[in-house]
C-alpha positions as CSV (number, residue, x, y, z in Angstrom):
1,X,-33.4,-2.6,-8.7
2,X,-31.9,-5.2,-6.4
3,X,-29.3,-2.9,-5.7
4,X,-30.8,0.4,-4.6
5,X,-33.0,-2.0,-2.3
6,X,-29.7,-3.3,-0.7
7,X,-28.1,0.1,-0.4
8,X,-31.3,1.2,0.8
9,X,-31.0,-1.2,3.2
10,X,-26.9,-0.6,4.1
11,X,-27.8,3.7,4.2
12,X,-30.7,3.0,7.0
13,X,-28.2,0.7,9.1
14,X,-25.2,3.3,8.9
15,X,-26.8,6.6,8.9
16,X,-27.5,5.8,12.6
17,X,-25.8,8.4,14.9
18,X,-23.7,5.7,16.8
19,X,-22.0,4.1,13.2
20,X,-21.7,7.7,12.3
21,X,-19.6,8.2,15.5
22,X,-17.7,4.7,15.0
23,X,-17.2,6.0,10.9
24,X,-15.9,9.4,12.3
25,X,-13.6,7.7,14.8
26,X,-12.4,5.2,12.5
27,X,-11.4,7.6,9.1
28,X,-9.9,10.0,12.3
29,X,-7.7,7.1,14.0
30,X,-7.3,5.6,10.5
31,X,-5.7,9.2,9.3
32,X,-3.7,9.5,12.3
33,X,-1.8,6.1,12.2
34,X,-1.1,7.1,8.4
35,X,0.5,10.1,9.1
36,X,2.8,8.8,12.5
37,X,5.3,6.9,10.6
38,X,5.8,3.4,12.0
39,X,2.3,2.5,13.2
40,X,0.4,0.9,10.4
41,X,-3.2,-0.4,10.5
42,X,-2.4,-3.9,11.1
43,X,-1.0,-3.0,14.6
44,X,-3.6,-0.7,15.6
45,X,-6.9,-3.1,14.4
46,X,-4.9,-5.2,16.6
47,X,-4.8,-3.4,19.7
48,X,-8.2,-2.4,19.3
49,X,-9.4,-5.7,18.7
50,X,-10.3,-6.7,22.4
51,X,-12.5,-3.2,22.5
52,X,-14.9,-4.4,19.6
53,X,-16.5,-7.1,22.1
54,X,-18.4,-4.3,23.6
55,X,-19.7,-2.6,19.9
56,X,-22.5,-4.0,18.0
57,X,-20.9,-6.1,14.9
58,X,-21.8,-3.3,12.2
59,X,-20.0,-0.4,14.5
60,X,-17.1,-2.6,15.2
61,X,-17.0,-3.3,11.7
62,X,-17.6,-0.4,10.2
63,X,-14.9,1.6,12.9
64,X,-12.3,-1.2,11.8
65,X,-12.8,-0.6,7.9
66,X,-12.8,3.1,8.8
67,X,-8.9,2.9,10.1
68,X,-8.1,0.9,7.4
69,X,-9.0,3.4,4.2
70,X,-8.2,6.4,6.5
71,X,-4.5,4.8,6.6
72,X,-4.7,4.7,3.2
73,X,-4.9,9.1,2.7
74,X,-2.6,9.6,5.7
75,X,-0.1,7.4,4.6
76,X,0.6,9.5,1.8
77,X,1.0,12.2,3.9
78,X,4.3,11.4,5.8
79,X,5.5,10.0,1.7
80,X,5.0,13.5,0.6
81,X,6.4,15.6,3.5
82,X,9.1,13.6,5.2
83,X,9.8,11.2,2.6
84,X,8.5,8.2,5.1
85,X,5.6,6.1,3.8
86,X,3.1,5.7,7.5
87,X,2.1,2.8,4.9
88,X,3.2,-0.1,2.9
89,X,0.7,1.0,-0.2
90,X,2.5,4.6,0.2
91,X,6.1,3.2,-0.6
92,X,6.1,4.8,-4.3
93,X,4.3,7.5,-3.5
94,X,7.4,9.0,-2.1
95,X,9.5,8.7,-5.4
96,X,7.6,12.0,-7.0
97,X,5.2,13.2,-4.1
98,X,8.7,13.9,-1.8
99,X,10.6,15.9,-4.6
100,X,7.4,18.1,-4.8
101,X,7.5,18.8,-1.3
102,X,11.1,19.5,-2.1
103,X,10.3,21.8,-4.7
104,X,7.5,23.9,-2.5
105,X,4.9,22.0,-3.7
106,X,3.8,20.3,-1.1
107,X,0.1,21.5,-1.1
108,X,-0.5,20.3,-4.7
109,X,0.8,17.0,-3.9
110,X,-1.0,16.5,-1.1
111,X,-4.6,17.6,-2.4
112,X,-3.7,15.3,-5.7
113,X,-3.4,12.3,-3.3
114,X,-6.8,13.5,-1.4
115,X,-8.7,14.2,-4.4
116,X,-7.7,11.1,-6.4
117,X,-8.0,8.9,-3.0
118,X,-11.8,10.3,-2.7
119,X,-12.6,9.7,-6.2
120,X,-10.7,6.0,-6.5
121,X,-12.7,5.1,-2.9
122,X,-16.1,6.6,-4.2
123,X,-15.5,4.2,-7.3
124,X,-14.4,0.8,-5.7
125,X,-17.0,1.4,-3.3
126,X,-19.5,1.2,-5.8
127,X,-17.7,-1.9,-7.8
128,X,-18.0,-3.7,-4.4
129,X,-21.9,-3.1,-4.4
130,X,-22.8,-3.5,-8.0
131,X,-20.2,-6.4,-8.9
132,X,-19.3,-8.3,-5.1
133,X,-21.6,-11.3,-6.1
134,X,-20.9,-12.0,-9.9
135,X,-16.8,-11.3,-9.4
136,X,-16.5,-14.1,-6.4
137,X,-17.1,-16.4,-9.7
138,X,-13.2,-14.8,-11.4
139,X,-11.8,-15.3,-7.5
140,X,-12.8,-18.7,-7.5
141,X,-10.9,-19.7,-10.6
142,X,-7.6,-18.6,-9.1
143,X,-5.9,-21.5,-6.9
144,X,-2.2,-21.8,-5.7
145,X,-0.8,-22.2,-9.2
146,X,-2.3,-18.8,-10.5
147,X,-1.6,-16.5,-7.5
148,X,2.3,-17.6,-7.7
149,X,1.9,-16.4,-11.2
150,X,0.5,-13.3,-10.6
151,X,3.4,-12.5,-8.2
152,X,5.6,-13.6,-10.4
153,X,4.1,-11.0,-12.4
154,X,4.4,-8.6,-9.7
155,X,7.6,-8.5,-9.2
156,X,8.6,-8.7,-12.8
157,X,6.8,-5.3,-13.1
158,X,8.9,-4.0,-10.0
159,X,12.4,-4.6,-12.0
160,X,10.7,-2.7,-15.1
161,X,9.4,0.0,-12.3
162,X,12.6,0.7,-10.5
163,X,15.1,3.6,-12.3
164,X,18.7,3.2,-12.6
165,X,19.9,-0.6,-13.2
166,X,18.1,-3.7,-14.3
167,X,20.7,-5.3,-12.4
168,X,20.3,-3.4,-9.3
169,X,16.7,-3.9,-9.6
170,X,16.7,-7.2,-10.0
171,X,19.9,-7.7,-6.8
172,X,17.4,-5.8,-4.9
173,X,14.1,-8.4,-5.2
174,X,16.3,-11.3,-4.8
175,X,17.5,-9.7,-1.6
176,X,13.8,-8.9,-0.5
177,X,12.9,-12.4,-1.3
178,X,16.1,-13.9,0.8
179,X,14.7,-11.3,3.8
180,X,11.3,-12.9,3.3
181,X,12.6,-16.2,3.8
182,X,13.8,-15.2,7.5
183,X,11.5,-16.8,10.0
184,X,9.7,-19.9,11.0
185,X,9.1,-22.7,8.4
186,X,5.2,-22.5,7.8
187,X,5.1,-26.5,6.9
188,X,7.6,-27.8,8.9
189,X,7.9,-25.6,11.9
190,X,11.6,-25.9,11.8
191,X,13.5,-21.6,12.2
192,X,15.0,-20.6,8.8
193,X,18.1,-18.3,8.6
194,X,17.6,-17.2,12.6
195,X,20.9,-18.2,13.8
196,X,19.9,-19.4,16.9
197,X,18.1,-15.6,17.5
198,X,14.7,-16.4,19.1
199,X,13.6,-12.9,18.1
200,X,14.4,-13.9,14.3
201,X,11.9,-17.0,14.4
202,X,8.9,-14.5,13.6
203,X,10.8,-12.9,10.8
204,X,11.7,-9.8,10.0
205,X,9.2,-6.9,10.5
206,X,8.0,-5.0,7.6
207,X,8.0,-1.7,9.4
208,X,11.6,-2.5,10.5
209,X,12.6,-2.7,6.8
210,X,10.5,-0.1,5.7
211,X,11.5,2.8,8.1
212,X,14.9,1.7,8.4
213,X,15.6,1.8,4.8
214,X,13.6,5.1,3.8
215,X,14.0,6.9,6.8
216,X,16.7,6.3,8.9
217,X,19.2,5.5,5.5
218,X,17.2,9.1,4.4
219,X,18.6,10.5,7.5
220,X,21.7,9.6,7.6
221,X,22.7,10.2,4.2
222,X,21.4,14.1,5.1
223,X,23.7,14.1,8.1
224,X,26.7,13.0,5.8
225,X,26.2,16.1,4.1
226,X,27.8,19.5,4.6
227,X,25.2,21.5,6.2
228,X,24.9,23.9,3.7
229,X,23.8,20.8,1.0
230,X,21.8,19.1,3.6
231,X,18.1,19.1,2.3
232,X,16.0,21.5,4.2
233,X,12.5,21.2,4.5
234,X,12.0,25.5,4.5
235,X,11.3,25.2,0.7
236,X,8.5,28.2,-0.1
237,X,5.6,26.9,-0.5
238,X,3.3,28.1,-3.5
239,X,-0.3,27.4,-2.9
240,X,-2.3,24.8,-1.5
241,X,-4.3,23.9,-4.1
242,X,-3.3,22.3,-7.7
243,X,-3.2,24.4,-10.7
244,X,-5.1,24.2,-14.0
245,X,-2.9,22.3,-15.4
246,X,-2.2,20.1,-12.6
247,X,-5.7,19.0,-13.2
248,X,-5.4,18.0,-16.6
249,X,-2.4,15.8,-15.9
250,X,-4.5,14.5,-12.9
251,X,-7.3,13.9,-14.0
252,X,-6.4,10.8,-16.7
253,X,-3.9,9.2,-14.5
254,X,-6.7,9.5,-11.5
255,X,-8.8,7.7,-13.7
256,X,-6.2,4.9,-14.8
257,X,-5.1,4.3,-11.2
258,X,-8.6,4.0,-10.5
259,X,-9.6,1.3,-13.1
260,X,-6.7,-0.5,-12.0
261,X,-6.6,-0.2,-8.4
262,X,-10.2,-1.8,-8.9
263,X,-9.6,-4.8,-10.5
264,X,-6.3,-5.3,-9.0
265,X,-8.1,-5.4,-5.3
266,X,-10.6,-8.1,-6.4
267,X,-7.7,-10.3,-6.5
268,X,-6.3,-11.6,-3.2
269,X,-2.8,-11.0,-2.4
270,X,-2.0,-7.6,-1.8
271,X,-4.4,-5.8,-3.5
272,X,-4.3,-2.0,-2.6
273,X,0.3,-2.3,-2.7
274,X,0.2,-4.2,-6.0
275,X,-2.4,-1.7,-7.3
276,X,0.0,1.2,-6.5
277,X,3.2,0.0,-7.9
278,X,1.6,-1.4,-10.8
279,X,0.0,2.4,-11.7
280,X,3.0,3.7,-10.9
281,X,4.9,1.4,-13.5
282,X,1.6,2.4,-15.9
283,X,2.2,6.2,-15.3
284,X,6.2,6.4,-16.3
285,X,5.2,4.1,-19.3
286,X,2.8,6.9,-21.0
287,X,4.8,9.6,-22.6
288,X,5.7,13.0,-21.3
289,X,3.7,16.1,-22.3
290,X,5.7,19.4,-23.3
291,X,6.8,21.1,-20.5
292,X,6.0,18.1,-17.9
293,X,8.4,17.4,-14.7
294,X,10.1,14.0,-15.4
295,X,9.1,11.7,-13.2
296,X,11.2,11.1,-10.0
297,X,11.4,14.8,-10.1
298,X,8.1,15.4,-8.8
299,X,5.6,14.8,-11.4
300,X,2.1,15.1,-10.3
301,X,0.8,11.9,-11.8
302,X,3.3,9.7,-10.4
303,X,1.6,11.1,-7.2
304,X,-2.7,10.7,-8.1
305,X,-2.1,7.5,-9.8
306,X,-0.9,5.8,-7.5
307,X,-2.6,6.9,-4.6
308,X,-6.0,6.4,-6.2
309,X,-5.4,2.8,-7.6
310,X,-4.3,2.1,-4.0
311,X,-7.3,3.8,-2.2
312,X,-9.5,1.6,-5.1
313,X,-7.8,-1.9,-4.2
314,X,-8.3,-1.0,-0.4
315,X,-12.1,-0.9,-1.4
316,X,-12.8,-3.8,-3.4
317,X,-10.0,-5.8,-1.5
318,X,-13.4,-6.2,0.7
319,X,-14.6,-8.4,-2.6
320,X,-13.0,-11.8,-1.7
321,X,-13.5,-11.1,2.3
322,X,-17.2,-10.2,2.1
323,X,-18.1,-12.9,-0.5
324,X,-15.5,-16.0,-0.5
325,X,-14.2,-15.2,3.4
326,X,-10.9,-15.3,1.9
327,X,-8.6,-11.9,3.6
328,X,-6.4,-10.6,1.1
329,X,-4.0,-8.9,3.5
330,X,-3.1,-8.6,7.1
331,X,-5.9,-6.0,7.6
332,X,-8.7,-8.4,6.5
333,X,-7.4,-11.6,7.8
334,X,-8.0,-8.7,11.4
335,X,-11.4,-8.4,9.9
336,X,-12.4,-11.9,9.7
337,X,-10.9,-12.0,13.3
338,X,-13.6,-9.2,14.1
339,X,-16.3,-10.8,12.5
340,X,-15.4,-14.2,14.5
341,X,-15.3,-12.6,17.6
342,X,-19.4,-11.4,16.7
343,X,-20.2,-15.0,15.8
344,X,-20.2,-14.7,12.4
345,X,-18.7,-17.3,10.0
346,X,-17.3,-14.7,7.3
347,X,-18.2,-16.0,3.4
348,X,-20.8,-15.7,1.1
349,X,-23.5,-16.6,3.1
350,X,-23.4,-13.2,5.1
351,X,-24.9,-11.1,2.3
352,X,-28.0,-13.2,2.5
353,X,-27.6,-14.0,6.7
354,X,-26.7,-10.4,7.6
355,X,-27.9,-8.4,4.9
356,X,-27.5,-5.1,7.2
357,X,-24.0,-5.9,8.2
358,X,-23.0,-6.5,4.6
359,X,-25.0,-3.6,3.1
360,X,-24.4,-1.2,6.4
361,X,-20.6,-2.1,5.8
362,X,-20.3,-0.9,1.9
363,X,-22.4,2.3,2.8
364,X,-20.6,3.2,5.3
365,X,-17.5,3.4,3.1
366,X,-19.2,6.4,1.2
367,X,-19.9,7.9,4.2
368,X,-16.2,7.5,5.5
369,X,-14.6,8.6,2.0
370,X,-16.9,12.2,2.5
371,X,-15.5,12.3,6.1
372,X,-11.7,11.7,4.7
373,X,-12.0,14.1,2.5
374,X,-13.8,16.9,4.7
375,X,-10.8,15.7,7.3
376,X,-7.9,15.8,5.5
377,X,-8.3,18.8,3.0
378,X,-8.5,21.5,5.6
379,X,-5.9,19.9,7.4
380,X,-3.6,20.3,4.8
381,X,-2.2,23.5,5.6
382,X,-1.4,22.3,9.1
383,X,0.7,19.4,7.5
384,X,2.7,21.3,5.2
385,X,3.6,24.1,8.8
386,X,5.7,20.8,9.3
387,X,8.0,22.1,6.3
388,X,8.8,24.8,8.3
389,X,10.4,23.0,11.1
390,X,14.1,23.6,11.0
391,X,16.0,20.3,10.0
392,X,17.8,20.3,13.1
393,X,14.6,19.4,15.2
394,X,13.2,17.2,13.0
395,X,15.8,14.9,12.5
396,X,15.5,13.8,15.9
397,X,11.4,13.9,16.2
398,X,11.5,11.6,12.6
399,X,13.9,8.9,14.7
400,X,11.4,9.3,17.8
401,X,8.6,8.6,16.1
402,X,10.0,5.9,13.9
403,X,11.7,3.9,17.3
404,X,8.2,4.7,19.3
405,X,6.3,3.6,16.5
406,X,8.7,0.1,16.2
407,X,8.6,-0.3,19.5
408,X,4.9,-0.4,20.0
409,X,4.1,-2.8,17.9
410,X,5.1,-6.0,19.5
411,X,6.3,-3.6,22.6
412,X,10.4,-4.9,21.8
413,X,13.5,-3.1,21.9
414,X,15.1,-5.7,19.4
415,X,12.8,-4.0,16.7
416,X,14.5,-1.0,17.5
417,X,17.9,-2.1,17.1
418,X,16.8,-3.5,14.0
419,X,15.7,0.0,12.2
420,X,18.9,1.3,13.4
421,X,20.9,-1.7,11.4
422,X,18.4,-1.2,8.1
423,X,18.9,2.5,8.1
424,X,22.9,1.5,7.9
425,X,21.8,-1.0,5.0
426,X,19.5,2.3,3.6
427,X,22.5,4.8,3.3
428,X,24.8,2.0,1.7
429,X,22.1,1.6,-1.0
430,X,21.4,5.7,-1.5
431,X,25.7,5.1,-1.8
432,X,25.3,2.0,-4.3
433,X,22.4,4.2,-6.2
434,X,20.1,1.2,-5.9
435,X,16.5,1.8,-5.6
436,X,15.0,0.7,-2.2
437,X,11.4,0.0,-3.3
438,X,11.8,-3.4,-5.2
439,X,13.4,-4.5,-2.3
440,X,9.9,-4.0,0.2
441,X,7.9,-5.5,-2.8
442,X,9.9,-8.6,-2.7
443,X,10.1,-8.8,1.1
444,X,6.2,-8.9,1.2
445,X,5.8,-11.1,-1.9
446,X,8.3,-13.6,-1.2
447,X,6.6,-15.7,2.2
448,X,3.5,-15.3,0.0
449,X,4.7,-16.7,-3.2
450,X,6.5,-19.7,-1.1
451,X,3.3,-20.5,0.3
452,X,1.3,-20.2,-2.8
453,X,3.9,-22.4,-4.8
454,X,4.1,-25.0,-2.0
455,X,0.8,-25.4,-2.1
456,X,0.2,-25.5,-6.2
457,X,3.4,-28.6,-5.6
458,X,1.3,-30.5,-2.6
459,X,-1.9,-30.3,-4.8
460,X,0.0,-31.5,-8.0
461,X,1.9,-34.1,-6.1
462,X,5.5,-32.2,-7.2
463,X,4.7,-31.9,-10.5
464,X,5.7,-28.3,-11.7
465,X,4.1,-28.5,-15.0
466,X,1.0,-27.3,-13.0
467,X,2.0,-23.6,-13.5
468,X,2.0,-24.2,-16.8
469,X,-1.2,-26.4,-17.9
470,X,-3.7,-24.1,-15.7
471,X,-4.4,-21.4,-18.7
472,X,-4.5,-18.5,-16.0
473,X,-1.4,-19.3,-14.7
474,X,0.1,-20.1,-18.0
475,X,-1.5,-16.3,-19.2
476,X,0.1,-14.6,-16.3
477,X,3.5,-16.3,-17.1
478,X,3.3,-15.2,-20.6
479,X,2.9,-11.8,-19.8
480,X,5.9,-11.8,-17.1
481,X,7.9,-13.3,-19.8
482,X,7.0,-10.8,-22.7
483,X,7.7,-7.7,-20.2
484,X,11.3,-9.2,-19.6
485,X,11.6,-9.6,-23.6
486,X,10.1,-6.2,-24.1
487,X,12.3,-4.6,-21.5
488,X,15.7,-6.2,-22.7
489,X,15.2,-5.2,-26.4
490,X,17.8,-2.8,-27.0
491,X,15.2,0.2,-28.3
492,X,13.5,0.1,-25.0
493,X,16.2,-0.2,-22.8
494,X,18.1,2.5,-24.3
495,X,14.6,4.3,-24.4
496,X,14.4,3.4,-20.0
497,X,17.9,4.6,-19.4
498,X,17.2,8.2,-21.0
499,X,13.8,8.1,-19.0
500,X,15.4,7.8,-15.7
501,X,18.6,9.7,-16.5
502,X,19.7,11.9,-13.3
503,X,19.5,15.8,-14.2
């Protein structure tokens, strides 16, 4: 009963026509910076921080959180057409939702990711109302010691996810945790692996890596080609909308990603990425029907599941900001920013201080989710008339838009420059046959994972067995270890070779 009050409550304090216009604006700008690869939602709640001291807190809110699930559909966009993901969450979407495109089926793919993002957002919207005061109890039981567990976790799942070699895999995490490690020392304050570059001492960017990699190495591995075997985009396309049977295949692995994407978000540390690499490992794991695509050859469900488990952690990653103040990502740690610039101290006490804000916030989601939906389905004919842009043209408008998107950022050239260099690193891998995706996991992972551990130490006074004697942390381990065992026993690994055996 408590609960139809609050929504009550939240419906009232965002069916007012100027949240309605801050939702709109939001899922619109929020779709937009999904689809333009290199302009994530970190940099644009950023920029339009400074405008939110005019708003009222819920609209400023509510526009912020807008942009940040809107990101989330057009993200896969750009994954499906060009083979760019506008998104970190988006990065395995590519792997099937690209080779669909490639096949003229662009329109299938693209509806799958709408639908499944609608239904997975609908769904973790309503986890966040019904369970956001009983599940703060779970987060407070993780500490340092468990959250460098899960990651461990994480990227153990990676290895098992990537196709091709477990050595590869495994080269390629290591080298995404050594990029990590570029940067500024976050308890000493002393530059790490800059070499005297003052650009260096704030790291490496993420979209540097990410468009670099997949879309400049993309590129120039194209323009290596013959003309005649480069890959052209003028594939037919046949139908917009998802066949019978793509909805049976959908339908379950929506469902999955869902249920996962759920309770992955609840728990800081990269909810809505983890979520989507994690059903995307789930997905290859469940056995091919007669007659299915293989995956990495453009199977639908490696395209809904994980685009819904990532629209499903993007919801409920609100959990631990609206209730313990804790921001699981980049975005929220923007959010708290937002809510400090309104005066007010993000945590548990703002469901019972600001009950509209907290309430107006969560209804609003459903709200933005319809408006997604009734944004980006009819616009999907107008993204796939990109398909039909000869090669030649948009080679050069994908390195525009990657460079202009760089650039803007933090406004530097040396970003530029360093796109270039990491598409030159991206065509040696497409060379080497080594999977790029493990490699992003591991770069985002790794500073966390550090901090986490170095923490766990400072709290245990250096001793280690702390990882161990917490039985979260020790439960998390255990399952790490038995997917290495399960992976390396010869049955399954001559099982995962025949899985992702090139046609």
């Amino acid at each position: 009963m408590d609960l139809i009050n609050n929504l009550s409550i939240g419906f009232g304090a965002a069916f007012t026509f100027q949240n309605l216009i801050y939702a709109f604006v939001g899922c619109l700008l929020g779709t937009l910076i999904g689809v333009l690869p290199g302009i994530g939602p970190v940099a644009t709640i950023a920029m339009l921080l400074p405008a939110t001291y005019a708003l009222p807190p819920v609209a400023a809110l509510i526009m912020l959180a807008g942009i940040y699930y809107g990101s989330q559909y057009g993200g896969s966009t750009t994954a499906i057409l060009v083979n760019l993901p506008g998104e970190s969450a988006s990065v395995v979407t590519v792997i099937d939702g690209h080779q669909m495109a490639k096949n003229g089926r662009a329109g299938p793919a693209l509806a799958a990711a709408g639908l499944g993002s609608f239904f997975a957002g609908c769904v973790g919207t309503l986890i966040l109302a019904a369970f956001a005061p009983p599940l703060t109890e779970v987060a407070f039981k993780f500490g340092p010691a468990e959250y460098f567990s899960l990651m461990i976790l994480g990227l153990i799942g990676a290895v098992v996810l990537a196709s091709g070699s477990l050595l590869k895999a495994i080269c390629m995490i290591v080298l995404g945790l050594l990029l990590g490690l570029v940067g500024t020392d976050v308890n000493s304050g002393v530059a790490r692996y800059s070499f005297d570059i003052p650009e260096l001492t704030d790291g490496i960017g993420f979209i540097a890596i990410a468009m670099g990699v997949f879309g400049y190495g993309e590129i120039i591995a194209n323009l290596a080609k013959p003309e005649e075997e480069r890959e052209i985009f003028t594939a037919k396309v046949q139908g917009l909308w998802p066949t019978k049977d793509d909805f049976k295949r959908m339908l379950p692995a929506v469902l999955r990603g869902t249920a996962l994407g759920s309770t992955l978000g609840i728990l800081p540390g990269g909810g809505a990425l983890l979520s989507s690499f994690a059903a995307y490992t789930m997905e290859k794991k469940l056995k091919l029907k007669p007659g299915e695509v293989p995956f990495g050859k453009g199977n639908i469900r490696g395209v809904a599941g994980p685009e819904s488990a990532n629209n499903a952690g993007a919801q409920t990653s609100f959990i631990p900001l609206l209730t313990l103040g804790i921001p699981p990502n980049p975005v929220m740690a923007l959010m708290v920013g937002a809510m400090t610039i309104h005066n007010i101290q993000p945590g548990p006490q703002v469901m019972t201080s600001n009950p509209e804000l907290f309430w107006g916030l969560i209804a609003s989601m459903w709200i933005g989710n319809l408006m997604l939906i009734i944004l980006n389905m009819p616009l999907i004919g107008m993204w796939i008339k990109l398909l039909s842009i000869p090669y030649r043209w948009l080679f050069p408008a994908i390195v525009l838009f990657c460079a202009i998107g760089v650039y803007s950022t933090n406004n530097n050239t040396w970003d530029v420059w360093m796109v270039a260099i990491f598409g030159v690193v991206g065509y040696v891998f497409i060379k080497l046959g080594c999977e790029p995706a493990p490699l992003l996991l591991g770069f985002i992972l790794g500073p966390m994972m550090e901090e986490n551990l170095r923490r766990a130490l400072l709290l245990s006074r250096g001793d280690w067995s702390v990882l161990v004697t917490r039985p979260i942390s020790l439960g998390l381990l255990i399952a790490a270890a038995l997917l290495i065992v399960i992976v390396l026993l010869p049955a399954v690994k001559s099982k995962r070779e025949e899985a992702f055996v090139e046609e």
